[in-house]
PDB file of N, CA, C and O in Angstrom:
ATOM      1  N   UNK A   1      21.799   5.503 -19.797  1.00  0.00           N
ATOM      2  CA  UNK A   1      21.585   5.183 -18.405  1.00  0.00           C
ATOM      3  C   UNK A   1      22.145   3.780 -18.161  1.00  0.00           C
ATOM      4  O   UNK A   1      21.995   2.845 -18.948  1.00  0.00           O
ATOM      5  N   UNK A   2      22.618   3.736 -17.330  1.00  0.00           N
ATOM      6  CA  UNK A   2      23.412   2.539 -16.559  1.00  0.00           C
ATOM      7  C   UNK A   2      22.391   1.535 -16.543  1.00  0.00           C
ATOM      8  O   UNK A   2      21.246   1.907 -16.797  1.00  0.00           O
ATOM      9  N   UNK A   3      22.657   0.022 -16.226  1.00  0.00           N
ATOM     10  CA  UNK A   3      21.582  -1.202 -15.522  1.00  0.00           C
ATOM     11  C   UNK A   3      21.822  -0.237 -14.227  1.00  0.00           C
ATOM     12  O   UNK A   3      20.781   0.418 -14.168  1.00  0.00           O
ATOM     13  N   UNK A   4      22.709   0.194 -13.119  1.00  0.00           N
ATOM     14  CA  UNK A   4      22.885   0.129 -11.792  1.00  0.00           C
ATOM     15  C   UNK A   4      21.703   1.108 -11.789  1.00  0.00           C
ATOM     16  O   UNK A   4      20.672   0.946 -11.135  1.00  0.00           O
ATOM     17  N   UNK A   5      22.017   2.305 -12.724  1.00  0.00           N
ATOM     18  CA  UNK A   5      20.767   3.926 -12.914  1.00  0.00           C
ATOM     19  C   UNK A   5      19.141   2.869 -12.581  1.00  0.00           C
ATOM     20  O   UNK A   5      18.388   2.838 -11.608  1.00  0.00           O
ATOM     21  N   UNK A   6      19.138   2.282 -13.620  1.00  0.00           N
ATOM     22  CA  UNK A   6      17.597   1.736 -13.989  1.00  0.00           C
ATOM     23  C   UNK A   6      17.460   0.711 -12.829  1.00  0.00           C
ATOM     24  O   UNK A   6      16.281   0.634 -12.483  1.00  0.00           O
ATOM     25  N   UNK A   7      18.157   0.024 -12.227  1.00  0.00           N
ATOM     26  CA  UNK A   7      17.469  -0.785 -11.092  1.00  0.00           C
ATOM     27  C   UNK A   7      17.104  -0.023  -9.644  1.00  0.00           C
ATOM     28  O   UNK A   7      16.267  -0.313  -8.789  1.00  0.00           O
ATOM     29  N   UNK A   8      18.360   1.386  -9.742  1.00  0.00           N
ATOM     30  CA  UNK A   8      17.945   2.105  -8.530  1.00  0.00           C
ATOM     31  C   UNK A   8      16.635   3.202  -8.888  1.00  0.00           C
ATOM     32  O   UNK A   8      15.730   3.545  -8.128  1.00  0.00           O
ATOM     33  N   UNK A   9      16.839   3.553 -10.105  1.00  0.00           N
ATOM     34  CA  UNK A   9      15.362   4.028 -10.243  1.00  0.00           C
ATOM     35  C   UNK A   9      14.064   3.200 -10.374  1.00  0.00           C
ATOM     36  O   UNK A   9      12.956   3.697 -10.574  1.00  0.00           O
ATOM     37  N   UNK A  10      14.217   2.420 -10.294  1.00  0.00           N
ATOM     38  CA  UNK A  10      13.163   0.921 -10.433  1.00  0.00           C
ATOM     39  C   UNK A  10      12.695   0.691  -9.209  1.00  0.00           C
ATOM     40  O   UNK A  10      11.482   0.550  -9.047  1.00  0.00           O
ATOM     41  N   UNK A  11      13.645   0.610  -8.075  1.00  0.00           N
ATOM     42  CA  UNK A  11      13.792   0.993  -6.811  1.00  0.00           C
ATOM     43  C   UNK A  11      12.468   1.976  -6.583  1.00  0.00           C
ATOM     44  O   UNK A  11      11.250   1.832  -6.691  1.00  0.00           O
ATOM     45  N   UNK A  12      13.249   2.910  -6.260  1.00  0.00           N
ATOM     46  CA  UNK A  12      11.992   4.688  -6.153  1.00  0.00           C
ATOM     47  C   UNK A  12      10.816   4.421  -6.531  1.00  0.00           C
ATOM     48  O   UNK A  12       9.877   4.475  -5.736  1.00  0.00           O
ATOM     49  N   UNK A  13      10.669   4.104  -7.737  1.00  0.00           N
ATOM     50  CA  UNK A  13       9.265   3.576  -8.682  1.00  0.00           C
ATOM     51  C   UNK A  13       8.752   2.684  -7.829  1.00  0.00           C
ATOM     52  O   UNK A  13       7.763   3.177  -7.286  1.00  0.00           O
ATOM     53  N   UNK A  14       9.008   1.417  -7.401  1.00  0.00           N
ATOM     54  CA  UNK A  14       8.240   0.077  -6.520  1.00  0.00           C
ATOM     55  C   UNK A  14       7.735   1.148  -5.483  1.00  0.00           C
ATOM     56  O   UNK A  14       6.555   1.485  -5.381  1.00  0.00           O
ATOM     57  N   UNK A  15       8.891   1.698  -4.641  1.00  0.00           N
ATOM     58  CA  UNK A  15       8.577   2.272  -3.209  1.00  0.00           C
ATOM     59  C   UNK A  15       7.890   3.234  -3.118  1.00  0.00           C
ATOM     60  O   UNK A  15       7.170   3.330  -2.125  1.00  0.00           O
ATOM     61  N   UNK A  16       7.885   4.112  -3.974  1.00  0.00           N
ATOM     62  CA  UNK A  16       6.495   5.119  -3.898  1.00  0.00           C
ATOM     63  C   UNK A  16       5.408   4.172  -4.409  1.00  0.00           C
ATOM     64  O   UNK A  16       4.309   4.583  -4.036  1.00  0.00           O
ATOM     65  N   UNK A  17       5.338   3.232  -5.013  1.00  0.00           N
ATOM     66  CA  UNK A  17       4.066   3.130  -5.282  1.00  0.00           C
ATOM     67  C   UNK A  17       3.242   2.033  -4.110  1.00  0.00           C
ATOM     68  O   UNK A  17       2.028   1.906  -3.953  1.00  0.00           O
ATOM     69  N   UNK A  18       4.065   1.515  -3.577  1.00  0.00           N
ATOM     70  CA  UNK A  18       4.164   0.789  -2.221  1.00  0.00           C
ATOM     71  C   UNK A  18       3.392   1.610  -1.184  1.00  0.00           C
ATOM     72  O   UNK A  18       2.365   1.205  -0.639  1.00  0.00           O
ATOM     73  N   UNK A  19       3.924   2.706  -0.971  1.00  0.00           N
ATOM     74  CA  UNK A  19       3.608   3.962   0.314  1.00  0.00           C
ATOM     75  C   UNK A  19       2.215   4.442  -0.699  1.00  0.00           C
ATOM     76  O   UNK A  19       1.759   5.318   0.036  1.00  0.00           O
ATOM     77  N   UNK A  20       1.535   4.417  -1.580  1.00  0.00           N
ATOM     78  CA  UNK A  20       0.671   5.068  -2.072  1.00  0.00           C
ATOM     79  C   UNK A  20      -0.921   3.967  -1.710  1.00  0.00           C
ATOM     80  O   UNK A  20      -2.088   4.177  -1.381  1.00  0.00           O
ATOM     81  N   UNK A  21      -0.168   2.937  -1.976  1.00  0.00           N
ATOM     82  CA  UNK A  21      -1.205   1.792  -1.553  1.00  0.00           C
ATOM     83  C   UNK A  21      -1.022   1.592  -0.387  1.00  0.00           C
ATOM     84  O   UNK A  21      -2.170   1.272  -0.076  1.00  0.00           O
ATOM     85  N   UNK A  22      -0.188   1.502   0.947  1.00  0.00           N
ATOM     86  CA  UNK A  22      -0.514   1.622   2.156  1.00  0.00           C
ATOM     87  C   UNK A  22      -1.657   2.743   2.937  1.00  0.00           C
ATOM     88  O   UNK A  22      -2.414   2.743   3.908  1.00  0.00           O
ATOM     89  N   UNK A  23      -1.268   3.593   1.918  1.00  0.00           N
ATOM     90  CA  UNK A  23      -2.120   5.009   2.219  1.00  0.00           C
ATOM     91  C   UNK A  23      -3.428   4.900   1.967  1.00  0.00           C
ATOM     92  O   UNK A  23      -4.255   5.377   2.744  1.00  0.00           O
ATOM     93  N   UNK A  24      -3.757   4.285   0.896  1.00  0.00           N
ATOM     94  CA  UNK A  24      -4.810   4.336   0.373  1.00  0.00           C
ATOM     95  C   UNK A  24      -5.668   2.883   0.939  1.00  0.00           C
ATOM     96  O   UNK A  24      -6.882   2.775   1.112  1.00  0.00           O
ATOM     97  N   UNK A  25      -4.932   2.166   1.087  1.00  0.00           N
ATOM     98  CA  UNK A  25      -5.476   1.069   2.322  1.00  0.00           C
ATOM     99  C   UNK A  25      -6.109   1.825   3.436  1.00  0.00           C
ATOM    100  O   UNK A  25      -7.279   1.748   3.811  1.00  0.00           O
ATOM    101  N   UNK A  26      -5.075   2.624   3.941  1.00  0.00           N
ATOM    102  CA  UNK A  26      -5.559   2.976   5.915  1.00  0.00           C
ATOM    103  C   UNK A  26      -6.583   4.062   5.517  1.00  0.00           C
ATOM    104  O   UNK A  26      -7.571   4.213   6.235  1.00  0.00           O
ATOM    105  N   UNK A  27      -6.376   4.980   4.197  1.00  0.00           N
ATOM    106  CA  UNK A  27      -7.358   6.021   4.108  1.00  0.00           C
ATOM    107  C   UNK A  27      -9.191   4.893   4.112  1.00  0.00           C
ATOM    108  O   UNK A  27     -10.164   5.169   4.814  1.00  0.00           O
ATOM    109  N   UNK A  28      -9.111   3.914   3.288  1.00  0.00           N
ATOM    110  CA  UNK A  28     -10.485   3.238   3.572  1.00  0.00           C
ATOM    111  C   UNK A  28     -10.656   2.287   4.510  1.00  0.00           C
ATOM    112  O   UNK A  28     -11.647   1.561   4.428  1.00  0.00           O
ATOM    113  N   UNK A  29      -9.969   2.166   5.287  1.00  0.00           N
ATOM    114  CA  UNK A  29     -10.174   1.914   6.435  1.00  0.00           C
ATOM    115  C   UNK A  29     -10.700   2.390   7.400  1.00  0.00           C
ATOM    116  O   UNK A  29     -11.432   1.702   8.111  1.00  0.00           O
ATOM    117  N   UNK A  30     -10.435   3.766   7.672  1.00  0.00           N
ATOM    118  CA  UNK A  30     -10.917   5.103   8.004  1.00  0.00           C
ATOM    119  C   UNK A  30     -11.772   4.774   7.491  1.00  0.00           C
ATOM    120  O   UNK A  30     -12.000   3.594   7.759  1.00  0.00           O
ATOM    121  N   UNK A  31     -12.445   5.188   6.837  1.00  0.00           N
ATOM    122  CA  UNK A  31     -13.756   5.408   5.872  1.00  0.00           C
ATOM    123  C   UNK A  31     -14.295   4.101   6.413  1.00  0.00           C
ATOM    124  O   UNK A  31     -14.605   4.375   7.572  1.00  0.00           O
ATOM    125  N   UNK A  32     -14.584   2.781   6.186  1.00  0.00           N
ATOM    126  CA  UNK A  32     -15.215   2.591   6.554  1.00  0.00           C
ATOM    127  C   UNK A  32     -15.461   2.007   8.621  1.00  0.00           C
ATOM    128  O   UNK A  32     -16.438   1.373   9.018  1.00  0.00           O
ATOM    129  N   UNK A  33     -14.427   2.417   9.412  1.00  0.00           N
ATOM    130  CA  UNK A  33     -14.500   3.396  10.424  1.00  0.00           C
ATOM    131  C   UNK A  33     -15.843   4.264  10.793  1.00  0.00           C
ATOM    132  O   UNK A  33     -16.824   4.038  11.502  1.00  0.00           O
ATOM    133  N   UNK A  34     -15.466   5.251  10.062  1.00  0.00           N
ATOM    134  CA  UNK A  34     -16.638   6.325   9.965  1.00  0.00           C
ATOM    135  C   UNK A  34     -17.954   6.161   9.321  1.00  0.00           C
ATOM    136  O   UNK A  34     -18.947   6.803   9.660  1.00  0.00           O
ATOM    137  N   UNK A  35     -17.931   5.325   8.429  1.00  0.00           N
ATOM    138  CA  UNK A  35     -19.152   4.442   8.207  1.00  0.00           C
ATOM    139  C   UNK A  35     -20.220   3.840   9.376  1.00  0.00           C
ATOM    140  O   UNK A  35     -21.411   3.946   9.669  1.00  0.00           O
ATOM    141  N   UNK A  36     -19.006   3.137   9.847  1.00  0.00           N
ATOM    142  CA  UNK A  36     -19.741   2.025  10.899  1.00  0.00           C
ATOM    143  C   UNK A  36     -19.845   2.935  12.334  1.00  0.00           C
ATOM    144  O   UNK A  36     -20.369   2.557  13.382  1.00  0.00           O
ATOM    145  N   UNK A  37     -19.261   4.103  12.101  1.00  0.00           N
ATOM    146  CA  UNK A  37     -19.451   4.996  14.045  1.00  0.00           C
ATOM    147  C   UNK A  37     -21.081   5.843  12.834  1.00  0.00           C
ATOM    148  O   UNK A  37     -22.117   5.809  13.498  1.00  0.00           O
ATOM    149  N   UNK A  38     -21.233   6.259  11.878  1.00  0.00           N
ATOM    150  CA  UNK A  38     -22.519   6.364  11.389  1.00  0.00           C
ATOM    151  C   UNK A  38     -23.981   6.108  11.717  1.00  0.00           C
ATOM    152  O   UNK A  38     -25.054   6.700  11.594  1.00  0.00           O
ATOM    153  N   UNK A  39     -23.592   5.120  12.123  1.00  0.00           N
ATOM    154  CA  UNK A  39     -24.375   3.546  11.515  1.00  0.00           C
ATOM    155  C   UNK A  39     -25.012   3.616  10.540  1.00  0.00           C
ATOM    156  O   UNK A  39     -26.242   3.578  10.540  1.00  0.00           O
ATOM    157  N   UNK A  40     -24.425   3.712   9.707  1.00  0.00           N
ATOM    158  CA  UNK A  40     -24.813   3.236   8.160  1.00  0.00           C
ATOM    159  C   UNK A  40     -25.262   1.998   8.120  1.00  0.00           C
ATOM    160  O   UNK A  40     -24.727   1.205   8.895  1.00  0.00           O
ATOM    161  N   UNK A  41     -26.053   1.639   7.467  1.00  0.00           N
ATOM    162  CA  UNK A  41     -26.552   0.255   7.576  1.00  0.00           C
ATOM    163  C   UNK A  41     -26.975   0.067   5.960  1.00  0.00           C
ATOM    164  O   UNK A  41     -27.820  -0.800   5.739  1.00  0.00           O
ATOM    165  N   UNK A  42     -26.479   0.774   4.887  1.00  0.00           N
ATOM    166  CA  UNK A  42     -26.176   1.000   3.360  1.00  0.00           C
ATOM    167  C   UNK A  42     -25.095  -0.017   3.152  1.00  0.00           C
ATOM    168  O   UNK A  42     -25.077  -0.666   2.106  1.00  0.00           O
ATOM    169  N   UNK A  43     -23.930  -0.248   4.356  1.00  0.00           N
ATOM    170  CA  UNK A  43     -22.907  -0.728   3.853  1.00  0.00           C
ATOM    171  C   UNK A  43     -22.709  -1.820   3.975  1.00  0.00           C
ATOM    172  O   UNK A  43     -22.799  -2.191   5.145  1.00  0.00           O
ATOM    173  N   UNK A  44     -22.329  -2.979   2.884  1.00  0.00           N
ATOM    174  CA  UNK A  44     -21.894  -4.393   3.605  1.00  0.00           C
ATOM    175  C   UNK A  44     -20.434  -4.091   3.760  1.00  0.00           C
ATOM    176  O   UNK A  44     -19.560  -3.909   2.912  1.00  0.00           O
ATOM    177  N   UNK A  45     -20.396  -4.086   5.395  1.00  0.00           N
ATOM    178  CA  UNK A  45     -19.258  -4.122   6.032  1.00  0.00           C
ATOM    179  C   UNK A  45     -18.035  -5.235   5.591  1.00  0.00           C
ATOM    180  O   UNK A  45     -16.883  -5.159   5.164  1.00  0.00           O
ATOM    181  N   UNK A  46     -18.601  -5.871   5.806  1.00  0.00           N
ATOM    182  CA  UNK A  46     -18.427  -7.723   5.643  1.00  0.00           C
ATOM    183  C   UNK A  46     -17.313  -7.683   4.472  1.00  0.00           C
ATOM    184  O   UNK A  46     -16.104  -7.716   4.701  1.00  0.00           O
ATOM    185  N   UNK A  47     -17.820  -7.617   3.342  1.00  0.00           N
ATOM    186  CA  UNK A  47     -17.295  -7.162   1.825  1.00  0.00           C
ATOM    187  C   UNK A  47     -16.164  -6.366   1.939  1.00  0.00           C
ATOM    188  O   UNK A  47     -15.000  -6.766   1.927  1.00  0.00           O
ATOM    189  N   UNK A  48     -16.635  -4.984   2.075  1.00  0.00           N
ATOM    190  CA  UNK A  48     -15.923  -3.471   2.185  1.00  0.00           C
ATOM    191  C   UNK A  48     -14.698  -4.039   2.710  1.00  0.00           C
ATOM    192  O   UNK A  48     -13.622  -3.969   2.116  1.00  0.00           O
ATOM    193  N   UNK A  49     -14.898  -4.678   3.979  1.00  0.00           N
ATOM    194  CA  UNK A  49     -13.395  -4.985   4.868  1.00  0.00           C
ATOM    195  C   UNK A  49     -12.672  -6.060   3.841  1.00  0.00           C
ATOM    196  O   UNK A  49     -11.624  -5.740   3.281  1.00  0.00           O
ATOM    197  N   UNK A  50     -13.464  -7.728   3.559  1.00  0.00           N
ATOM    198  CA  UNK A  50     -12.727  -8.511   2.423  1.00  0.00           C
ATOM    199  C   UNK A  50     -12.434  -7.676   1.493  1.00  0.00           C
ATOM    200  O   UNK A  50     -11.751  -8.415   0.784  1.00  0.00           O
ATOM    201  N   UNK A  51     -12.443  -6.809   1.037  1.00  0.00           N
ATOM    202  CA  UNK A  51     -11.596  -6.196  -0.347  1.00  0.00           C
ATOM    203  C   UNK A  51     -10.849  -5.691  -0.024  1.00  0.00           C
ATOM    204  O   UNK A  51      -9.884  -5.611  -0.784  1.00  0.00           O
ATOM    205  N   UNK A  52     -10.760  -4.890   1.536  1.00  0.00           N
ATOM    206  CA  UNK A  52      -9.582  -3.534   1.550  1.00  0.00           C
ATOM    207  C   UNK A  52      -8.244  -4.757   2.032  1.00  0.00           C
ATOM    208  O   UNK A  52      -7.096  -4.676   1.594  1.00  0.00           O
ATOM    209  N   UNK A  53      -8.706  -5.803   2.973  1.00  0.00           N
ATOM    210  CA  UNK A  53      -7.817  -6.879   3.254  1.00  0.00           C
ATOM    211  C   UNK A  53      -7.268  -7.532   1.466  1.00  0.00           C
ATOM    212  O   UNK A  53      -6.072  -7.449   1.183  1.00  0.00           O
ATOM    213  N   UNK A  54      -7.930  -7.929   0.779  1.00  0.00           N
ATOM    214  CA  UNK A  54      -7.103  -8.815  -0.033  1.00  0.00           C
ATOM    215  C   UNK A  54      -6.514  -7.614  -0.889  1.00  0.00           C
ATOM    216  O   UNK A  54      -6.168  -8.163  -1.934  1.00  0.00           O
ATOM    217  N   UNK A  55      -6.289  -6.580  -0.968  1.00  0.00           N
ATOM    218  CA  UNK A  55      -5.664  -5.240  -1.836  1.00  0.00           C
ATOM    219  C   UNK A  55      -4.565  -5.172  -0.956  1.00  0.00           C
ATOM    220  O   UNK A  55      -3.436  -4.956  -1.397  1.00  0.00           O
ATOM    221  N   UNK A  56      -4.845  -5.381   0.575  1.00  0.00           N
ATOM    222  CA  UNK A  56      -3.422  -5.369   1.800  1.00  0.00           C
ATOM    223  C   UNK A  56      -2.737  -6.536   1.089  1.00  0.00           C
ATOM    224  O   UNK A  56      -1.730  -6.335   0.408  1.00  0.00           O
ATOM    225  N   UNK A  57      -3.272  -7.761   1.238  1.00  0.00           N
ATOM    226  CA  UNK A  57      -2.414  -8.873   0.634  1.00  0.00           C
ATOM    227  C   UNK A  57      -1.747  -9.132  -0.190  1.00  0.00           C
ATOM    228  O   UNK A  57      -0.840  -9.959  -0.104  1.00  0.00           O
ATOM    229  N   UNK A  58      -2.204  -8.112  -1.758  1.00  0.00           N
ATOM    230  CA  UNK A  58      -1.896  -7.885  -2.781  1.00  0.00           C
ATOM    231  C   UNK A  58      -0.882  -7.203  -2.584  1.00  0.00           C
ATOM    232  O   UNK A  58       0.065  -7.631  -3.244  1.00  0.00           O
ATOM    233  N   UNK A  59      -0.636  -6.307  -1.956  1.00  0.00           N
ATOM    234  CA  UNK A  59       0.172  -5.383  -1.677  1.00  0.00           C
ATOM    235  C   UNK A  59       1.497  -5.824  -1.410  1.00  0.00           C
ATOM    236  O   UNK A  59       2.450  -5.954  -2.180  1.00  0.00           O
ATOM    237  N   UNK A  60       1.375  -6.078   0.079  1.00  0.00           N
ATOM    238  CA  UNK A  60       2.409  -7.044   0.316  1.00  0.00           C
ATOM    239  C   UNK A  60       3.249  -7.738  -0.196  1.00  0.00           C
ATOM    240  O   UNK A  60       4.387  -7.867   0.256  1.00  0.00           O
ATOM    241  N   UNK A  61       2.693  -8.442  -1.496  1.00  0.00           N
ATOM    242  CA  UNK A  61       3.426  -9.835  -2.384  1.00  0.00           C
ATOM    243  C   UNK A  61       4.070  -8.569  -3.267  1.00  0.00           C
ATOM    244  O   UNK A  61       5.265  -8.791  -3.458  1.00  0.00           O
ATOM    245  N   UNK A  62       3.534  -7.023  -3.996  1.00  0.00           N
ATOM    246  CA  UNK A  62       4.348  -7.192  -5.121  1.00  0.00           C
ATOM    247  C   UNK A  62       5.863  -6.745  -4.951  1.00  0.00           C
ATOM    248  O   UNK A  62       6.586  -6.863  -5.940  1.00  0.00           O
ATOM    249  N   UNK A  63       6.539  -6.110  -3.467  1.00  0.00           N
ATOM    250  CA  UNK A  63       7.790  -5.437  -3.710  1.00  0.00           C
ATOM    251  C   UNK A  63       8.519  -6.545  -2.472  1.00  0.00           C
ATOM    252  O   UNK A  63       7.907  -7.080  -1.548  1.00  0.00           O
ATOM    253  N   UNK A  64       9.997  -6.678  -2.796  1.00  0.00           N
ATOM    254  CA  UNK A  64      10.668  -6.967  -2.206  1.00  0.00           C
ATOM    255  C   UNK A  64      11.904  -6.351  -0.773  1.00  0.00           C
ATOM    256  O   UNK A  64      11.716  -5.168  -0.490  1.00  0.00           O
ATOM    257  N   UNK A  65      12.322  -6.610  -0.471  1.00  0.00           N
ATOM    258  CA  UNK A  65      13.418  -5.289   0.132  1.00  0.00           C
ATOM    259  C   UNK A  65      14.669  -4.873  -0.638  1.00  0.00           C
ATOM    260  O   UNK A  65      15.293  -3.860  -0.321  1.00  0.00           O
ATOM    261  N   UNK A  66      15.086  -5.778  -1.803  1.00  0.00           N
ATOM    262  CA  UNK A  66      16.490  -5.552  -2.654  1.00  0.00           C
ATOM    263  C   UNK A  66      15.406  -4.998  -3.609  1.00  0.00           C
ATOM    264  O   UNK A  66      14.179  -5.014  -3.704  1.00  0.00           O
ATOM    265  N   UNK A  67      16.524  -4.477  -4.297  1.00  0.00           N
ATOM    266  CA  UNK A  67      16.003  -3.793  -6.002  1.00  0.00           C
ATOM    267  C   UNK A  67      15.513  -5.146  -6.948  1.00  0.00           C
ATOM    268  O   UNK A  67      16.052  -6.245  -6.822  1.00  0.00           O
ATOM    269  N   UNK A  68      14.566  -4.913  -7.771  1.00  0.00           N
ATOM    270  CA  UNK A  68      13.936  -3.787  -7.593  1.00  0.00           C
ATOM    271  C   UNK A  68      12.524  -3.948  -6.841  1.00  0.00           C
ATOM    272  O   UNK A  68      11.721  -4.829  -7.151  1.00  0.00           O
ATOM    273  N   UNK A  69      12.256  -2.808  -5.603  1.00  0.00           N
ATOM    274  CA  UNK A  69      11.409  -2.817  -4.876  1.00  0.00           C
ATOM    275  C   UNK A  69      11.443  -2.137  -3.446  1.00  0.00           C
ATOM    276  O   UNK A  69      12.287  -1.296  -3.137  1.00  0.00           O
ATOM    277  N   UNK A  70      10.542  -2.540  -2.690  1.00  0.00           N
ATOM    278  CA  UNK A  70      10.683  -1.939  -1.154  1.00  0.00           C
ATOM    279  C   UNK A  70      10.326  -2.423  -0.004  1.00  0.00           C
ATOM    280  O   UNK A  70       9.373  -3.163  -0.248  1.00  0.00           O
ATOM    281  N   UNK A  71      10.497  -2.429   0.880  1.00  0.00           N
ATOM    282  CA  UNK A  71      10.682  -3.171   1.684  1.00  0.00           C
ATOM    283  C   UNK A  71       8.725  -3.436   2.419  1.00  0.00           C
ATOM    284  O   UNK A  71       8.369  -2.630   3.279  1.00  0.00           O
ATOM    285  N   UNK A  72       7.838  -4.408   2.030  1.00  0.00           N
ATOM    286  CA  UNK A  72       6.405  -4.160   2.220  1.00  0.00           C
ATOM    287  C   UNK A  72       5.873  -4.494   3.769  1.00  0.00           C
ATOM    288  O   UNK A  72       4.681  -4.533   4.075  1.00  0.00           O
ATOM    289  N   UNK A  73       6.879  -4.706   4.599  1.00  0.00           N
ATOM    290  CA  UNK A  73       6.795  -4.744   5.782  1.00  0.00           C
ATOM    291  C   UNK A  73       7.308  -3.444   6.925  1.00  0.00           C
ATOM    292  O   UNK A  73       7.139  -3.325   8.138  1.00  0.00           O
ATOM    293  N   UNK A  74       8.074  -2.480   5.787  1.00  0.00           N
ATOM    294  CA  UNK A  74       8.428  -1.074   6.649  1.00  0.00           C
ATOM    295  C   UNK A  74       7.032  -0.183   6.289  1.00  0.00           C
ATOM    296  O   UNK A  74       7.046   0.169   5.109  1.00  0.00           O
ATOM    297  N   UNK A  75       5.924   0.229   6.971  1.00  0.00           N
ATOM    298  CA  UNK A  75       4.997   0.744   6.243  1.00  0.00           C
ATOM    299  C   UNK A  75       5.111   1.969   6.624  1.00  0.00           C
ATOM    300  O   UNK A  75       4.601   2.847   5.927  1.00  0.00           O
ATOM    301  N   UNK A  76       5.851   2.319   7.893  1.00  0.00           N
ATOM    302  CA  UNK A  76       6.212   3.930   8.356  1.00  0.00           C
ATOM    303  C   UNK A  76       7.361   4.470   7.697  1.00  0.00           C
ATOM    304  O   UNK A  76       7.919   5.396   8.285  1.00  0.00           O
ATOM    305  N   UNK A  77       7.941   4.010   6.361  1.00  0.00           N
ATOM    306  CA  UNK A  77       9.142   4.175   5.579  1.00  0.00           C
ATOM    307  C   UNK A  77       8.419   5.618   4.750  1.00  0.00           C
ATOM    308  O   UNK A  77       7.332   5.625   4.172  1.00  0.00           O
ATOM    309  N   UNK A  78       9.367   6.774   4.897  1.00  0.00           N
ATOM    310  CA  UNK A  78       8.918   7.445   3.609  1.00  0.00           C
ATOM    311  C   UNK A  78       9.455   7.625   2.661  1.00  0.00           C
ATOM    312  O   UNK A  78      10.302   6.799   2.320  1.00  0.00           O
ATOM    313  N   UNK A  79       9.183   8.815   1.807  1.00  0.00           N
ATOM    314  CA  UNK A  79       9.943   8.450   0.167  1.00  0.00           C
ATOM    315  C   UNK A  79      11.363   8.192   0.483  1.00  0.00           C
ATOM    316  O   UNK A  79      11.937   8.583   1.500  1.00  0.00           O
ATOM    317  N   UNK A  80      12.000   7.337  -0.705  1.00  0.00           N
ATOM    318  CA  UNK A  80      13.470   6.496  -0.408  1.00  0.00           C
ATOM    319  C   UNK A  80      13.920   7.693  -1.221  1.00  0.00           C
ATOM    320  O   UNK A  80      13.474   8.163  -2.267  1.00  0.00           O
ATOM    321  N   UNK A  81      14.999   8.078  -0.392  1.00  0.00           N
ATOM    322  CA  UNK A  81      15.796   9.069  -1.001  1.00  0.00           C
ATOM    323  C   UNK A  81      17.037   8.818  -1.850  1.00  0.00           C
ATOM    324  O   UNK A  81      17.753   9.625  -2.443  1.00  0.00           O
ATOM    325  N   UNK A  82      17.107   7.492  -1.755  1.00  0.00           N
ATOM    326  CA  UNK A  82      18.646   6.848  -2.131  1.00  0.00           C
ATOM    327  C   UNK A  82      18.989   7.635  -3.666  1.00  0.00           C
ATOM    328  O   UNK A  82      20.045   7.405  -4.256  1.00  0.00           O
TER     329      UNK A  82
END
């Protein structure tokens, strides 16, 4: 396999895993959404939200828009077909 093979597959690799953690961000977001239309009062909101925010933040920092990575500001991007 080529360097060009392994940086564009390096590529694919960042960006799906990019779109998996956006997903999984807005999916508990939702959730706790539906928590709070509940009224659950089990949940520290407070918390729940500081974690799903600093996992967003986390997020953000690890891919770039050049290889290898994806672009962490396109979040309506789907799988990179390149």
């Amino acid at each position: 396999m080529s360097e060009a093979e392994i940086w564009t597959n390096q590529k694919k690799i960042n960006g799906r895993l990019c779109q998996v953690d956006w997903r999984l961000i807005e999916a508990l977001k939702e959730v706790v959404e539906a928590l709070r239309a509940s009224g659950s009062n089990a949940v520290d909101f407070h918390k729940l939200k500081g974690l799903i925010d600093e996992a967003e933040e986390i997020s953000a920092s690890v891919a770039i828009p050049d290889p290898p990575g994806c672009n962490p500001f396109e979040r309506s991007a789907g799988p990179d077909t390149r």
